[in-house]
PDBQT receptor file of N, H, CA, C and O in Angstrom, charges set to zero:
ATOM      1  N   UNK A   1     118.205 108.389 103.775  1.00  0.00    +0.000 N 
ATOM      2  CA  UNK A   1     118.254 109.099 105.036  1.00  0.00    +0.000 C 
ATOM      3  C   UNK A   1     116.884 109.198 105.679  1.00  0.00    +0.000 C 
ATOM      4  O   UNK A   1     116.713 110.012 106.586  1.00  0.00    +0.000 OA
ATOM      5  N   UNK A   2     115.780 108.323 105.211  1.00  0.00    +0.000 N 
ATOM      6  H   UNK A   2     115.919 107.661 104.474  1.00  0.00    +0.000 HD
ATOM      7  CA  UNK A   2     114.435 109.157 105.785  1.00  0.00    +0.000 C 
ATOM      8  C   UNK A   2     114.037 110.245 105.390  1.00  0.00    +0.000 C 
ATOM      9  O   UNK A   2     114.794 111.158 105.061  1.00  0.00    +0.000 OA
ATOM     10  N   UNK A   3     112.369 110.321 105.358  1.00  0.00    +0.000 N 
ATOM     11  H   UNK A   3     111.754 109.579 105.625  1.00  0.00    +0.000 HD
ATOM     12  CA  UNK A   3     112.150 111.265 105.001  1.00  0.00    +0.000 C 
ATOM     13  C   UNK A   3     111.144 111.927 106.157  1.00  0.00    +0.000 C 
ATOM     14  O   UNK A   3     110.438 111.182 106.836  1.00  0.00    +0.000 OA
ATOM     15  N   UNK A   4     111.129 113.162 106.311  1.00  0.00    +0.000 N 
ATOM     16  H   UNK A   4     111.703 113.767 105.759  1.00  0.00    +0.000 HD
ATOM     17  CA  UNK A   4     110.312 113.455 107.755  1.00  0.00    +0.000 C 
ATOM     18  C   UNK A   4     108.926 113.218 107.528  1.00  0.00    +0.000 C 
ATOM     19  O   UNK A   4     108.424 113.151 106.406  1.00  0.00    +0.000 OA
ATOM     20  N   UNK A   5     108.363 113.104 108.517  1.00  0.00    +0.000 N 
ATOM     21  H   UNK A   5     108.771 113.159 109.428  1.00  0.00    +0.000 HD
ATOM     22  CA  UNK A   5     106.722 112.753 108.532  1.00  0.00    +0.000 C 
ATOM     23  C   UNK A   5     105.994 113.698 107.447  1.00  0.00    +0.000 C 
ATOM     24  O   UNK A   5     105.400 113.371 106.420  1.00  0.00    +0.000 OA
ATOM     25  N   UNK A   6     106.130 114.437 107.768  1.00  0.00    +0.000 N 
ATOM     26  H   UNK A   6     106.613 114.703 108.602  1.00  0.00    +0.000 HD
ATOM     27  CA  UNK A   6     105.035 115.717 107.220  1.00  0.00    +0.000 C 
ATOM     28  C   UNK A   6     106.032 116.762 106.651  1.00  0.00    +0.000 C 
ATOM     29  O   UNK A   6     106.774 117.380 107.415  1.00  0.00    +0.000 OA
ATOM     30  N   UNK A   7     106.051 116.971 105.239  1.00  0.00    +0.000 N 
ATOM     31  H   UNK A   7     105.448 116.470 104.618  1.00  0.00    +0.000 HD
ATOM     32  CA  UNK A   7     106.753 117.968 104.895  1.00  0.00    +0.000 C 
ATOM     33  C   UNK A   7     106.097 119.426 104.875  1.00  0.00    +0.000 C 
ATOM     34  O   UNK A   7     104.888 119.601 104.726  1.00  0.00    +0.000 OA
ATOM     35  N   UNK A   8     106.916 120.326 105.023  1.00  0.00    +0.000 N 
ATOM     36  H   UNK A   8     107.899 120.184 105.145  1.00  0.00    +0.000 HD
ATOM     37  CA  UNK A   8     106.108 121.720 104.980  1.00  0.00    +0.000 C 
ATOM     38  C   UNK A   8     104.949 121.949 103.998  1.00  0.00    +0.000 C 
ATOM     39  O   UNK A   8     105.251 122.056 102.810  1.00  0.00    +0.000 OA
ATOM     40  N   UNK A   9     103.931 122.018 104.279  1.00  0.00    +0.000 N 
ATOM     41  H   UNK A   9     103.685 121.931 105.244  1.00  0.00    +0.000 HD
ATOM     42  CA  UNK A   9     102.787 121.727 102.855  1.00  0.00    +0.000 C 
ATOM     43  C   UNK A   9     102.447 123.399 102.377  1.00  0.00    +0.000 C 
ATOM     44  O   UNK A   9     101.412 123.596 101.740  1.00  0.00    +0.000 OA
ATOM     45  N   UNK A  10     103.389 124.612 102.725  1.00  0.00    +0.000 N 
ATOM     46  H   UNK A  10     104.229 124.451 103.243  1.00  0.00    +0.000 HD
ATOM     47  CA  UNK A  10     103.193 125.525 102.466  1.00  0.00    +0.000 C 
ATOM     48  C   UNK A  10     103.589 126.257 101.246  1.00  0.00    +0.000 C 
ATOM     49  O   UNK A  10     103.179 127.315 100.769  1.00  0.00    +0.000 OA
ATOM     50  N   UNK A  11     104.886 125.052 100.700  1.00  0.00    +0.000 N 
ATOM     51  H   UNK A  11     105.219 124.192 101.087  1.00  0.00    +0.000 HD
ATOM     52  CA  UNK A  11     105.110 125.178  99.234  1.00  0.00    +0.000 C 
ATOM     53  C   UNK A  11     104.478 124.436  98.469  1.00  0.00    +0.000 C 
ATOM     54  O   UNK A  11     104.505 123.206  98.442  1.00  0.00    +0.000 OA
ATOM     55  N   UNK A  12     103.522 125.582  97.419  1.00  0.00    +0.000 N 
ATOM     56  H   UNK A  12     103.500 126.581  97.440  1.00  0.00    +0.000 HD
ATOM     57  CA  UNK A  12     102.692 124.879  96.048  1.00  0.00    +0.000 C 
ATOM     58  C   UNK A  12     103.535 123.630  95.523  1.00  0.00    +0.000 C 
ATOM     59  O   UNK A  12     104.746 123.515  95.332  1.00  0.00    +0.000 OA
ATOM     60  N   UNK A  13     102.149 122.455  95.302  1.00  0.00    +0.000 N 
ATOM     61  H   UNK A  13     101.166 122.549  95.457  1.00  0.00    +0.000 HD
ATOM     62  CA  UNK A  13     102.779 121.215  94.267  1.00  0.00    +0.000 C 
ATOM     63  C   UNK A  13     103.799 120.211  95.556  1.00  0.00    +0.000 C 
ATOM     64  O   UNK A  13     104.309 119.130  95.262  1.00  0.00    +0.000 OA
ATOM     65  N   UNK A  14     103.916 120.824  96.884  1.00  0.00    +0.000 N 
ATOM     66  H   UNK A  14     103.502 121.702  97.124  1.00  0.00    +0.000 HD
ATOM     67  CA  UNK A  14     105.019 119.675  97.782  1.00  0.00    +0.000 C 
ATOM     68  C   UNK A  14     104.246 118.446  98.152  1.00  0.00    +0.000 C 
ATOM     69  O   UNK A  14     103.149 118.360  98.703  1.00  0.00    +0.000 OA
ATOM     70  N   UNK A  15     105.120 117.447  97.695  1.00  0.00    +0.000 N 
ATOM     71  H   UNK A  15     106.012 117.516  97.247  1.00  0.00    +0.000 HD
ATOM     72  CA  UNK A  15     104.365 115.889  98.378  1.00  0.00    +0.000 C 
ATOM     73  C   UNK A  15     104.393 116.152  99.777  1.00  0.00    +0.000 C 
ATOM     74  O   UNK A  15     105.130 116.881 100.442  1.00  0.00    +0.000 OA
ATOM     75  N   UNK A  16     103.187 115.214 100.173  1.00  0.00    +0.000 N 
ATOM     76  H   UNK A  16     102.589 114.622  99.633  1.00  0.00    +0.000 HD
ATOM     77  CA  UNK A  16     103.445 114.887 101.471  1.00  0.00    +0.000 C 
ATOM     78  C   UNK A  16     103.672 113.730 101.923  1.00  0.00    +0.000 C 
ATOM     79  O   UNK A  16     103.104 112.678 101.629  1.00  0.00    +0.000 OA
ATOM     80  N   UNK A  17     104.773 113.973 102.874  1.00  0.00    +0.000 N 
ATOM     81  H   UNK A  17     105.234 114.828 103.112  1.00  0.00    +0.000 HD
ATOM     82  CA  UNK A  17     105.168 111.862 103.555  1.00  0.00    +0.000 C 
ATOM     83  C   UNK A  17     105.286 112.041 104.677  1.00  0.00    +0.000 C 
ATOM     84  O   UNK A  17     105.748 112.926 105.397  1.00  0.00    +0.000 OA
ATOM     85  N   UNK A  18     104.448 110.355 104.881  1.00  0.00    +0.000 N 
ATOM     86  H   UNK A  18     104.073 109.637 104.296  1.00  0.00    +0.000 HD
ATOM     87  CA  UNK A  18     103.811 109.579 106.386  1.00  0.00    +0.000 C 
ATOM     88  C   UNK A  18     104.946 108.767 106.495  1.00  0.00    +0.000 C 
ATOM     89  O   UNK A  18     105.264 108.060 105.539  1.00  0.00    +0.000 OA
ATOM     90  N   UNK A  19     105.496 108.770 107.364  1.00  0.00    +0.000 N 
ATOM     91  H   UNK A  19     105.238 109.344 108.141  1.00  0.00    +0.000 HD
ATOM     92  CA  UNK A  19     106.545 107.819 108.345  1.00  0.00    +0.000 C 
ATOM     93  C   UNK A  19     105.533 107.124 109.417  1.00  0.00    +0.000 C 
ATOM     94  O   UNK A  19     104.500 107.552 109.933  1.00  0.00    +0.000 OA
ATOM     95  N   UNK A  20     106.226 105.891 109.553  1.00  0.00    +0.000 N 
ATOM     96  H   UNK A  20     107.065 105.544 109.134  1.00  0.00    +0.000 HD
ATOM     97  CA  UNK A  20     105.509 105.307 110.482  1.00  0.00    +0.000 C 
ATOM     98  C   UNK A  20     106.247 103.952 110.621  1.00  0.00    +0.000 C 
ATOM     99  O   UNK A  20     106.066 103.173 109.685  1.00  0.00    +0.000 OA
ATOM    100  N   UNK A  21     107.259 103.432 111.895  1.00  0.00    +0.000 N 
ATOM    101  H   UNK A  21     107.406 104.065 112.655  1.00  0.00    +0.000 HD
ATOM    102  CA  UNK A  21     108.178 101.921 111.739  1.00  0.00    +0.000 C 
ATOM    103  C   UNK A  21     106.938 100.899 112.316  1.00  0.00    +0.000 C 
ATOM    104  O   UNK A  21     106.064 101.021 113.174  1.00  0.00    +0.000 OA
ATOM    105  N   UNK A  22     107.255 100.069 111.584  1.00  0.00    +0.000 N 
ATOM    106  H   UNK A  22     107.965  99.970 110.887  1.00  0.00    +0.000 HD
ATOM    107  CA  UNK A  22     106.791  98.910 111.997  1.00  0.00    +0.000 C 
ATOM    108  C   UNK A  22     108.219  97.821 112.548  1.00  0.00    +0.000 C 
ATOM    109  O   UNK A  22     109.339  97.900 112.043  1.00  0.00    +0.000 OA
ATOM    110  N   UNK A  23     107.908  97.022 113.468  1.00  0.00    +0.000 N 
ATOM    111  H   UNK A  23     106.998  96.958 113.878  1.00  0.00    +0.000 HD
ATOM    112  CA  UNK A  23     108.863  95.715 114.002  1.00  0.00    +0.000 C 
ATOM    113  C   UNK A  23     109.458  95.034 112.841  1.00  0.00    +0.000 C 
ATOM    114  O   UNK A  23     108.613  94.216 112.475  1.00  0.00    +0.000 OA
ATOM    115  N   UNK A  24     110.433  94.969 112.123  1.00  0.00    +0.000 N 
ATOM    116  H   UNK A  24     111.119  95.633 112.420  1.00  0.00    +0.000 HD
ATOM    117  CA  UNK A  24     111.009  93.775 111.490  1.00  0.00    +0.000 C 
ATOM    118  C   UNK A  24     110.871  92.325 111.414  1.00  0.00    +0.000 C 
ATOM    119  O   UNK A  24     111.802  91.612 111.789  1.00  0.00    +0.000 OA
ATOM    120  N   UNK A  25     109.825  91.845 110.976  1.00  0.00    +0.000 N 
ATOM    121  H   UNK A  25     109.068  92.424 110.672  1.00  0.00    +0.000 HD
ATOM    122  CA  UNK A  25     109.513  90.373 111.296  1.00  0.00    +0.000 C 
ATOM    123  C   UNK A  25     110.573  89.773 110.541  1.00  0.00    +0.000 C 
ATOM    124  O   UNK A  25     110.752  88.579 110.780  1.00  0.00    +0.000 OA
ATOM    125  N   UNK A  26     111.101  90.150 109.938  1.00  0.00    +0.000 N 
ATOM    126  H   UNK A  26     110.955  91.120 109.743  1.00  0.00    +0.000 HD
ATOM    127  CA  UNK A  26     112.852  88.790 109.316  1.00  0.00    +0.000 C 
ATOM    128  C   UNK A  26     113.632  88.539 110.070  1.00  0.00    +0.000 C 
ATOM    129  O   UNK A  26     114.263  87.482 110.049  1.00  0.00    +0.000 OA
ATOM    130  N   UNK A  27     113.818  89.676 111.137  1.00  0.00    +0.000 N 
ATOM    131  H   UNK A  27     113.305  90.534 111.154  1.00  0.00    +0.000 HD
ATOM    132  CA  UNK A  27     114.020  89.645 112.387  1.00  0.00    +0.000 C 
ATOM    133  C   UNK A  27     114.093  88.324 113.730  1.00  0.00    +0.000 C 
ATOM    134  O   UNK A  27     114.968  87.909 114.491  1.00  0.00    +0.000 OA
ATOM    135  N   UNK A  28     112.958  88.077 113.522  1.00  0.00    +0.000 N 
ATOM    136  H   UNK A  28     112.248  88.414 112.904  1.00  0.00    +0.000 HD
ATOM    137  CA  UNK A  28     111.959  86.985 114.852  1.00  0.00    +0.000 C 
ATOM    138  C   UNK A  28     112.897  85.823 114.909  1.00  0.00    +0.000 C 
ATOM    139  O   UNK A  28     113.401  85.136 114.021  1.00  0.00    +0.000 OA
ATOM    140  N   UNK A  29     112.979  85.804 116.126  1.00  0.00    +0.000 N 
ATOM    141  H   UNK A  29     112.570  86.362 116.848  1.00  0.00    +0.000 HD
ATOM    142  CA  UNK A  29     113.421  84.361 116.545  1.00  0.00    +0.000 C 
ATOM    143  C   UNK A  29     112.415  83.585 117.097  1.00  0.00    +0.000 C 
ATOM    144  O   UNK A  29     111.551  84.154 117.763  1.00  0.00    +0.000 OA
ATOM    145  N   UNK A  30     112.357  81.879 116.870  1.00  0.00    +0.000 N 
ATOM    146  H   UNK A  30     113.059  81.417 116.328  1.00  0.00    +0.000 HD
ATOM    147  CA  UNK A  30     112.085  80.889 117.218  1.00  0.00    +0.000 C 
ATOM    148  C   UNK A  30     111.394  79.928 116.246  1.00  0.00    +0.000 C 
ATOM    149  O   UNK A  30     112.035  79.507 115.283  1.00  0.00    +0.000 OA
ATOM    150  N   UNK A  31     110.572  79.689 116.374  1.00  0.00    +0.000 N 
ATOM    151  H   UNK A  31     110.052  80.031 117.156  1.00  0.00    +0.000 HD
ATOM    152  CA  UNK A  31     110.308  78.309 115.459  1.00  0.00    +0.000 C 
ATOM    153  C   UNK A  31     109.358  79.077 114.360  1.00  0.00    +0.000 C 
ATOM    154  O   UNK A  31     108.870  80.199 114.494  1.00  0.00    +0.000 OA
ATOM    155  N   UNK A  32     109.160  77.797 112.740  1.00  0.00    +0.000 N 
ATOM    156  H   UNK A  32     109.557  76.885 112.631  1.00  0.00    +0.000 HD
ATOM    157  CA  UNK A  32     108.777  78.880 111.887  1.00  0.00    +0.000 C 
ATOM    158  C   UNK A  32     107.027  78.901 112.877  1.00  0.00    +0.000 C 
ATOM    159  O   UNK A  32     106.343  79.722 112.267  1.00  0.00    +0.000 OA
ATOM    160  N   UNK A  33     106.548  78.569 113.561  1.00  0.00    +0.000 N 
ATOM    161  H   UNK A  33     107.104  77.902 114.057  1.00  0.00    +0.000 HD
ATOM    162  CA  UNK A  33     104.898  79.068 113.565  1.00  0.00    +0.000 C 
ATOM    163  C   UNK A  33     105.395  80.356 113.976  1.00  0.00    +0.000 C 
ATOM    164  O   UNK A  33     105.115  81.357 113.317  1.00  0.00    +0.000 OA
ATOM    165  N   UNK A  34     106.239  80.424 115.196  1.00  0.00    +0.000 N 
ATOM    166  H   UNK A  34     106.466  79.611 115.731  1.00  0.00    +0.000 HD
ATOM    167  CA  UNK A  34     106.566  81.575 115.672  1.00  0.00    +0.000 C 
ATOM    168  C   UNK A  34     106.659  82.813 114.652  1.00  0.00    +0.000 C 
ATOM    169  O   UNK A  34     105.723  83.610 114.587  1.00  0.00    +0.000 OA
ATOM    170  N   UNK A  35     107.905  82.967 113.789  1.00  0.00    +0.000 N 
ATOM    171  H   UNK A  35     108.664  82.319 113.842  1.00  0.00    +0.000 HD
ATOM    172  CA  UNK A  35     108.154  83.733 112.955  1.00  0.00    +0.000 C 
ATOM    173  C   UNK A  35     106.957  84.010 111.797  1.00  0.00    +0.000 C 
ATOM    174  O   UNK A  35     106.890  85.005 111.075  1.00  0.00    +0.000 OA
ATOM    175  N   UNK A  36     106.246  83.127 111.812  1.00  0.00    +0.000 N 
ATOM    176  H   UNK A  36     106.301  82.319 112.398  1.00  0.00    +0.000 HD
ATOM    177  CA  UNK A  36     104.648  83.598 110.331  1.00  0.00    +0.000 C 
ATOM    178  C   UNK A  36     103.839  84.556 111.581  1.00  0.00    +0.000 C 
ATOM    179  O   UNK A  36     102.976  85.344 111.196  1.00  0.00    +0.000 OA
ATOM    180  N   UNK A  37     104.091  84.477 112.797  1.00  0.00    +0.000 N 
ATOM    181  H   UNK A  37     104.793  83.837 113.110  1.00  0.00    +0.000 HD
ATOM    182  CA  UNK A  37     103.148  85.008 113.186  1.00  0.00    +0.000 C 
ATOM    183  C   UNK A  37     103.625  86.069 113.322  1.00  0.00    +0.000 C 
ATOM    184  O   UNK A  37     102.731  86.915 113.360  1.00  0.00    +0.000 OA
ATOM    185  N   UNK A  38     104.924  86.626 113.452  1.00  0.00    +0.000 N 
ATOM    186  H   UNK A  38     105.650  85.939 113.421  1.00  0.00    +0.000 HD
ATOM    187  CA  UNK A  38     106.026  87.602 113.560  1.00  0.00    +0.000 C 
ATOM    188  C   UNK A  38     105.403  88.760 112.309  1.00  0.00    +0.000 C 
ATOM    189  O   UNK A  38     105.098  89.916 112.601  1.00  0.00    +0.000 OA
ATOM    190  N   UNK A  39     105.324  88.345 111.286  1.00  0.00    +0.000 N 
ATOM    191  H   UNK A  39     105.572  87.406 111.049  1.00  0.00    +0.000 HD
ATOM    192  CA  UNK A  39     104.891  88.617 109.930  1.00  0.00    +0.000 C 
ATOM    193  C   UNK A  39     103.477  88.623 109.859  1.00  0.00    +0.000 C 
ATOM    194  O   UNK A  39     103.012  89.591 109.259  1.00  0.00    +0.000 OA
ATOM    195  N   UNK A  40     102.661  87.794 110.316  1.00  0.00    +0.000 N 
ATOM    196  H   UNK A  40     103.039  87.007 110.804  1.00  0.00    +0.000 HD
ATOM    197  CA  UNK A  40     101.124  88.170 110.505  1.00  0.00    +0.000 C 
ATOM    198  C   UNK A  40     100.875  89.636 111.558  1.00  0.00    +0.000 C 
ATOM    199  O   UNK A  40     100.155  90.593 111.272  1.00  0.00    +0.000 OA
ATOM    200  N   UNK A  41     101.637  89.476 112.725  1.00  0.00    +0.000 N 
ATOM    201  H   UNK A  41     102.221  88.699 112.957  1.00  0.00    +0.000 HD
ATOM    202  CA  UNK A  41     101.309  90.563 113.558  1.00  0.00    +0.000 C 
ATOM    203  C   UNK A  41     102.059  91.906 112.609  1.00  0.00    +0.000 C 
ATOM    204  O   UNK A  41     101.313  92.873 112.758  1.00  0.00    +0.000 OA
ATOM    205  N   UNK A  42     103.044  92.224 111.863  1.00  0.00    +0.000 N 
ATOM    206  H   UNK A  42     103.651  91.438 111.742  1.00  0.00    +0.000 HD
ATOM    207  CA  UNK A  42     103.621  93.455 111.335  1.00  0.00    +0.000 C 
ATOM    208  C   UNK A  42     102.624  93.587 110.168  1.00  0.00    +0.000 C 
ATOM    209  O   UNK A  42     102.280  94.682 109.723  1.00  0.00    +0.000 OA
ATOM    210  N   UNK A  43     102.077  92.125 109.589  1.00  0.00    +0.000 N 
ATOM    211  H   UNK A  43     102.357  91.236 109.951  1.00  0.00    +0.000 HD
ATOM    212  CA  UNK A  43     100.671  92.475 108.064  1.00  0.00    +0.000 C 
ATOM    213  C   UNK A  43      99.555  93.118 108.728  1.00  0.00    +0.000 C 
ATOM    214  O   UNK A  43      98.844  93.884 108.077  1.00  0.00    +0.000 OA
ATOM    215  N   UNK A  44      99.238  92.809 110.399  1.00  0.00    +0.000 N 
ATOM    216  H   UNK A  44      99.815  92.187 110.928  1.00  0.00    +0.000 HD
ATOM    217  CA  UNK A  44      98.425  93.558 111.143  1.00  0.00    +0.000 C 
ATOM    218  C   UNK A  44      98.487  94.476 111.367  1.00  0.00    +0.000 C 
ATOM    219  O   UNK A  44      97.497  95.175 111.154  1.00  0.00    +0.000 OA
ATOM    220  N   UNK A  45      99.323  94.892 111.767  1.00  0.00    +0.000 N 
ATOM    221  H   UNK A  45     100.128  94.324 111.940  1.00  0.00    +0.000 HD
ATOM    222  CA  UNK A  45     100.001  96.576 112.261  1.00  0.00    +0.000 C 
ATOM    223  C   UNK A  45     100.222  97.240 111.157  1.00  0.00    +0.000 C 
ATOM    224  O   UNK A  45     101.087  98.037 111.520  1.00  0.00    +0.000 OA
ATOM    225  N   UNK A  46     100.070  97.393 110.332  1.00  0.00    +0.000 N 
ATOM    226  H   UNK A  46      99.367  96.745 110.037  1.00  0.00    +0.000 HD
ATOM    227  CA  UNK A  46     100.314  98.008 108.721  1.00  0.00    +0.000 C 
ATOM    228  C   UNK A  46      99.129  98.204 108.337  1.00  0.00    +0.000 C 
ATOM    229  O   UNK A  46      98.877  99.286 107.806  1.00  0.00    +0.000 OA
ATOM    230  N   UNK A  47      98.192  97.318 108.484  1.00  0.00    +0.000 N 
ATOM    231  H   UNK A  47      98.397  96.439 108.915  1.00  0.00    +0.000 HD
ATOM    232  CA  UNK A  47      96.798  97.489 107.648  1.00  0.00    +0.000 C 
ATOM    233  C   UNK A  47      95.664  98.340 108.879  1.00  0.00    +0.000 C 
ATOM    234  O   UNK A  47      94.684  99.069 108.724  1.00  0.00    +0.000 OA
ATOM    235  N   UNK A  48      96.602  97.651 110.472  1.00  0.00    +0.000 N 
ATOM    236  H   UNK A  48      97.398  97.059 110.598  1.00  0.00    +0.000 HD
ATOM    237  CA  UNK A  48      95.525  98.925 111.130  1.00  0.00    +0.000 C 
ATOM    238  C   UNK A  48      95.943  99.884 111.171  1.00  0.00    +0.000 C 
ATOM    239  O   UNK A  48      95.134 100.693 111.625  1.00  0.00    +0.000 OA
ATOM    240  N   UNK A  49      97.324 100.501 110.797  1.00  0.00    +0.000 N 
ATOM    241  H   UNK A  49      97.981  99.844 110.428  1.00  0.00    +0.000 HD
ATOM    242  CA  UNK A  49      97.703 102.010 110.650  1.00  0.00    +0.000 C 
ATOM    243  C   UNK A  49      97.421 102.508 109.149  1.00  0.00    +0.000 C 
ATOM    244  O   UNK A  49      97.621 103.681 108.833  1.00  0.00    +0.000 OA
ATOM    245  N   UNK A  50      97.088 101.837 108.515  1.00  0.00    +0.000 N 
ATOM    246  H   UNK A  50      96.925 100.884 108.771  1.00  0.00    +0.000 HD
ATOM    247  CA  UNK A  50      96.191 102.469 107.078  1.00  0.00    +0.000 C 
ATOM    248  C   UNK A  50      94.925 102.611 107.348  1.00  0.00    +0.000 C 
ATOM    249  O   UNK A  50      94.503 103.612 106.770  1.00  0.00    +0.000 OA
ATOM    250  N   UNK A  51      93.928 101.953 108.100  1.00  0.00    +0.000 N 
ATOM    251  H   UNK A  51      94.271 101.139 108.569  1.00  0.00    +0.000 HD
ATOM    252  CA  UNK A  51      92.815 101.847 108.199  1.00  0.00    +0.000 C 
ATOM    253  C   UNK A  51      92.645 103.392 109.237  1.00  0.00    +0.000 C 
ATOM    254  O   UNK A  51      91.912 104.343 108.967  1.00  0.00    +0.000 OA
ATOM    255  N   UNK A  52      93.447 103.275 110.299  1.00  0.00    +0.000 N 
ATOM    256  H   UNK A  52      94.043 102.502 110.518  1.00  0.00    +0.000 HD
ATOM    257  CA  UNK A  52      93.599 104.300 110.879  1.00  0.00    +0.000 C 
ATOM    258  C   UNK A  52      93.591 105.486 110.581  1.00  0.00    +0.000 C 
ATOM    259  O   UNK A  52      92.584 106.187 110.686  1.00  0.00    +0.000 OA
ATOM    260  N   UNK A  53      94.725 105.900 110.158  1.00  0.00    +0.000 N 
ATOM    261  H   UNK A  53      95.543 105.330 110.073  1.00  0.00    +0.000 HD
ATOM    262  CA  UNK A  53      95.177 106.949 109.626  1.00  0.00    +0.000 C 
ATOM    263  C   UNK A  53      94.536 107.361 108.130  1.00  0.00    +0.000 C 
ATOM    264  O   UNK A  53      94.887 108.393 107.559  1.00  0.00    +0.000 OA
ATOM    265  N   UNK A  54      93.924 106.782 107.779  1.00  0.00    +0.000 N 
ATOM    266  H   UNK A  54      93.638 105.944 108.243  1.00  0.00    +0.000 HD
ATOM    267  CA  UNK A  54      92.711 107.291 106.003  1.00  0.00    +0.000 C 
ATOM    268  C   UNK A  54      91.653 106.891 105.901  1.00  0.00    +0.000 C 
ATOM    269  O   UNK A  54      90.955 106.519 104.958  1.00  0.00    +0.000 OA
ATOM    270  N   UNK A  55      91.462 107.032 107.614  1.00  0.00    +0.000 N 
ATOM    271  H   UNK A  55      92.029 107.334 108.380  1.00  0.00    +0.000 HD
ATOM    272  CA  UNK A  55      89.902 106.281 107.874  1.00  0.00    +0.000 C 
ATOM    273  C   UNK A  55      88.960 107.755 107.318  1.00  0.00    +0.000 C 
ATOM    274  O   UNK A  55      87.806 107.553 106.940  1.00  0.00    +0.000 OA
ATOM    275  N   UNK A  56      89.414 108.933 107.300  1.00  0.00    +0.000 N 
ATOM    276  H   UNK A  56      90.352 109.096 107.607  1.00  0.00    +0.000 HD
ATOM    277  CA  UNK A  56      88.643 109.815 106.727  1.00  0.00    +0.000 C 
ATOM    278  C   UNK A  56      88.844 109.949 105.259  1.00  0.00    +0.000 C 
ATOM    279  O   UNK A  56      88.106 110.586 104.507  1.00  0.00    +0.000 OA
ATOM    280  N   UNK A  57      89.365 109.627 105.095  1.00  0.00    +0.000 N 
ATOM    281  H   UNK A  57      89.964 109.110 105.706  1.00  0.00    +0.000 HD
ATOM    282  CA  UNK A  57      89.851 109.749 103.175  1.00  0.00    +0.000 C 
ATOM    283  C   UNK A  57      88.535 109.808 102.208  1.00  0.00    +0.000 C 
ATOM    284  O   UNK A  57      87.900 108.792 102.491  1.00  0.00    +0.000 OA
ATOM    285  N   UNK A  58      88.078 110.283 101.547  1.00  0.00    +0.000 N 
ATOM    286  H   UNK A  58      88.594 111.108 101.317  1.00  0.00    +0.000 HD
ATOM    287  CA  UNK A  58      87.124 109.876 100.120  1.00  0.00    +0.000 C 
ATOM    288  C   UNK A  58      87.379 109.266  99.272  1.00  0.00    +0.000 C 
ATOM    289  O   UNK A  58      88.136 109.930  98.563  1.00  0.00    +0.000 OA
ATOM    290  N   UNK A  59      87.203 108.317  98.857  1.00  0.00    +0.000 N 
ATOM    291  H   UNK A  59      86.588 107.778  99.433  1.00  0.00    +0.000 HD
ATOM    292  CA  UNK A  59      87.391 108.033  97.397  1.00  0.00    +0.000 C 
ATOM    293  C   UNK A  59      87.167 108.343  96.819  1.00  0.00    +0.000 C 
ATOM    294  O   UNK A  59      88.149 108.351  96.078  1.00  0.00    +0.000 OA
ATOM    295  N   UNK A  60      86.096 108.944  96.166  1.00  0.00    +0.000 N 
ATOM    296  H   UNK A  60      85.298 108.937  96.769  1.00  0.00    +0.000 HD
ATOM    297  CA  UNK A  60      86.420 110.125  95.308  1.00  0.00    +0.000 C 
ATOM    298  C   UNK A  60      86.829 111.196  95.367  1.00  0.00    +0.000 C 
ATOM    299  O   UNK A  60      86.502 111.850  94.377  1.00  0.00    +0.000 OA
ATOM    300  N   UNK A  61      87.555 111.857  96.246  1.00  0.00    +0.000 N 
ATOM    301  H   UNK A  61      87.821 111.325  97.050  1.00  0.00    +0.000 HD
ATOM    302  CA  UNK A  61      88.432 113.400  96.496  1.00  0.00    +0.000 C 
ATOM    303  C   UNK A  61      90.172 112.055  95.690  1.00  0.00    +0.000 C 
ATOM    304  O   UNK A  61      91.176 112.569  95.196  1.00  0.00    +0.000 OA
ATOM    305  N   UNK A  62      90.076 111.233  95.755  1.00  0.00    +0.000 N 
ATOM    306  H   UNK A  62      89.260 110.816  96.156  1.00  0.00    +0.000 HD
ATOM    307  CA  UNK A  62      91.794 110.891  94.725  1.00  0.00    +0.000 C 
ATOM    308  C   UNK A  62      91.259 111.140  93.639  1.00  0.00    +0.000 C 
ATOM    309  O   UNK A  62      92.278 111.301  92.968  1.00  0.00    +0.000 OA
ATOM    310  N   UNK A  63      90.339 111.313  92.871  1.00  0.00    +0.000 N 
ATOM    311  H   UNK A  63      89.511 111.182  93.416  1.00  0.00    +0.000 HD
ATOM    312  CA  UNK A  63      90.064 111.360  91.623  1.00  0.00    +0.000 C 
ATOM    313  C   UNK A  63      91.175 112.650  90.978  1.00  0.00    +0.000 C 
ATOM    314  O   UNK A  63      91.934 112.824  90.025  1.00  0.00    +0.000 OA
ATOM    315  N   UNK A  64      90.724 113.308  92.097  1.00  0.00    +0.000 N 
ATOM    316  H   UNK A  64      90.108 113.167  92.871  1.00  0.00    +0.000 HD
ATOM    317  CA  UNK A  64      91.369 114.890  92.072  1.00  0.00    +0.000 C 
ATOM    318  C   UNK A  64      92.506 115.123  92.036  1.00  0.00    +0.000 C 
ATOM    319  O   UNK A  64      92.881 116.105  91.396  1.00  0.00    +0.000 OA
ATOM    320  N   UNK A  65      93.577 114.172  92.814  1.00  0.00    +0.000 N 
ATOM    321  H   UNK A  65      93.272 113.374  93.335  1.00  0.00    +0.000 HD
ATOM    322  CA  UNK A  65      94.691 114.957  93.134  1.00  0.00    +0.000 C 
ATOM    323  C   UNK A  65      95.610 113.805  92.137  1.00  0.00    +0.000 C 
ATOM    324  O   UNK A  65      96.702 113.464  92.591  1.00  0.00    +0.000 OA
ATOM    325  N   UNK A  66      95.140 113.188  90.725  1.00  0.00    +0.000 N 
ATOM    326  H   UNK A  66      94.253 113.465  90.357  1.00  0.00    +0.000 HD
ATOM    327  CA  UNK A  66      95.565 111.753  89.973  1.00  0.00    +0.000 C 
ATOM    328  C   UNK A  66      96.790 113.176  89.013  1.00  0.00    +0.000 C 
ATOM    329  O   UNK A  66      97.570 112.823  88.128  1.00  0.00    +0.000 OA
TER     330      UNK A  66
């Protein structure tokens, strides 16, 4: 069913989950260059919404929460 973006983080020990759709490249119509690029642009859009979104992150503050 999905899970919502951000769960209430006000109960001790609750995960938290990031939603975020990306385009379906299995999807794509037309020729295969077409469709790798279908799949290059969604490997793009994935790695700039990680880069994005944990562009503040530490690497060492995960040590913490292992």
């Amino acid at each position: 069913m999905g899970r919502p973006e951000i769960i209430n983080t006000s109960i001790p020990g609750a995960k938290h989950y990031l939603h975020h759709g990306f385009n379906d490249p299995s999807e794509a119509d037309g020729s295969e260059d077409e469709k790798i690029a279908a799949f290059r642009r969604t490997r793009d859009d994935i790695k700039k919404w990680i880069l994005d979104s944990f562009a503040d992150l530490k690497i060492e503050n995960l040590n913490d929460h292992a």
